[in-house]
N, C-alpha and C positions, 0 to 999 in steps of 0.2 A: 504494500500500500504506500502510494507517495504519500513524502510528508507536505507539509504545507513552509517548505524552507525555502526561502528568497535571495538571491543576493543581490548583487549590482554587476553580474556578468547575465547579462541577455540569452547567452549561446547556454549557460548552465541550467537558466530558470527554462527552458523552450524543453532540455532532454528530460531533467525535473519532473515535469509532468507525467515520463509512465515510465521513469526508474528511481532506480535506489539512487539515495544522497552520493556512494561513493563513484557508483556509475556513471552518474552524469556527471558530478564533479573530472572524472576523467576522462568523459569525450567531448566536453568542454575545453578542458587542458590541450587534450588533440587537437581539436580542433583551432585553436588558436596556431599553436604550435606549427600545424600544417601551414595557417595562413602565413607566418611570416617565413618557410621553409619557403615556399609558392612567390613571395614577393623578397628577395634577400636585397641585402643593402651592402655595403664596402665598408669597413670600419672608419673611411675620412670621411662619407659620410653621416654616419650614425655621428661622429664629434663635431661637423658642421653643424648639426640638429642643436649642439649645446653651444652654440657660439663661443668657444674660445674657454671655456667651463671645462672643459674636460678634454683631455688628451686620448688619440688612438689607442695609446697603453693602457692608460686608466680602464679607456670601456673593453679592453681585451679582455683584463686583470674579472671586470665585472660581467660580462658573458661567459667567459669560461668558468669563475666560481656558480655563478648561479645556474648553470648548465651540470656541474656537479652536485650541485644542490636538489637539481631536478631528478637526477639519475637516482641520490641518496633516500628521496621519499617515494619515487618508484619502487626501488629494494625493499624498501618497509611494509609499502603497499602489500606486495605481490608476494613477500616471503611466507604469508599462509596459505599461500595457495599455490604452492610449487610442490615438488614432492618432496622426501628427505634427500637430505646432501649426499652426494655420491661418499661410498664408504672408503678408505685407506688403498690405492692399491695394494697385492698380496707385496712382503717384501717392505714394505717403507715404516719404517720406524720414529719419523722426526721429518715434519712439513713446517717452509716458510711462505709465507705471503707474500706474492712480490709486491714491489710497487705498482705497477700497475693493477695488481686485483687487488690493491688495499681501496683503489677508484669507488666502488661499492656495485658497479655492473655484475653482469652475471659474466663472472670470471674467477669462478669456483676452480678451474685447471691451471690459473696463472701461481705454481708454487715451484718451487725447490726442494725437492724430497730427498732426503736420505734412506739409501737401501744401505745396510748393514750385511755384509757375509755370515753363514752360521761358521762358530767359532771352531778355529782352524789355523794350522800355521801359519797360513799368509793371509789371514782373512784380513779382508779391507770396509771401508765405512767410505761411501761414495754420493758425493751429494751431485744432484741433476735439475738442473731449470727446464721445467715439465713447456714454457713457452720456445726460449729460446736455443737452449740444446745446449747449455753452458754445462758442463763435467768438470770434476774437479775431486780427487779420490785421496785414501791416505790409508796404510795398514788400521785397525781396528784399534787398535791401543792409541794413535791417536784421533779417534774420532772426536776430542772437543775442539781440534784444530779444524777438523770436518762442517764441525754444526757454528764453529765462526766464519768460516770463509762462507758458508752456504748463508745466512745472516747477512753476510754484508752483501751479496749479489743481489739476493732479496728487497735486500734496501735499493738497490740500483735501476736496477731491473723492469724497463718499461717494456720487452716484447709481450704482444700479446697471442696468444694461445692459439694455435690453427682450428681453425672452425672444425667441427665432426657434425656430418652433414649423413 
């Protein structure tokens, strides 16, 4: 049952009428979203708009945050309604986040895993950037030298994950 909720976006209150608040609130969002996909502008542009107010950098600084900001209340959105997270590969014992899947997109593949050997004379502790292909291994005895180098690529680290199609 719609509720009787209004705003001051025209395009929300129209879908409003025979959805859910969250619904229409985000094909509203689309919608707009679309519109300025459909009409794009140059960022000297968009700082012509502020005479002399604001610099090309500033509104970069301020599209790109707020574009992550969009992405971040997407994720929120939508994380009840995805299914559980993929579980560990077999084999890995120790995942990093990269920088880029800290973005908060759905880039649950973007990590650094470490596969440990079962113990063994020459067993090794190998850590692997699941995006970029980066390897980087060390016998088993020093694997915390393993789970720092893997750490700092992680920090690094903006390849993002080849699509599985």
């Amino acid at each position: 049952m719609p509720t009787s909720h209004t705003s001051t976006c025209r395009m929300a209150d129209v879908v409003r009428r025979t959805e859910s608040p969250l619904i229409a609130d985000l094909v509203a969002a689309l919608r707009h979203l679309e519109h300025a996909a459909e009409n794009p502008t140059t960022p000297d542009r968009e700082a012509a708009h502020y005479q002399g107010n604001a610099t090309t950098e500033q509104l970069a600084t301020w599209v790109t945050g707020n574009a992550d900001r969009i992405r971040a209340a997407l994720d929120t959105i939508t994380a009840p309604y995805r299914g559980q997270p993929e579980l560990w590969p077999a084999g890995v014992t120790a995942r990093f986040l990269t920088r880029i899947g800290m973005r908060g997109r759905d880039l649950a593949d973007a990590t650094v895993d470490i596969h440990d050997d079962q113990p063994a004379e020459d067993a090794r502790s190998t850590a692997r950037c699941r995006p970029c292909g980066w390897t980087k291994g060390n016998g088993l005895r020093f694997r915390t030298e393993v789970l720092a180098w893997a750490q700092e690529h992680a920090d690094q680290c903006t390849a993002l994950p080849n699509p599985t199609t």
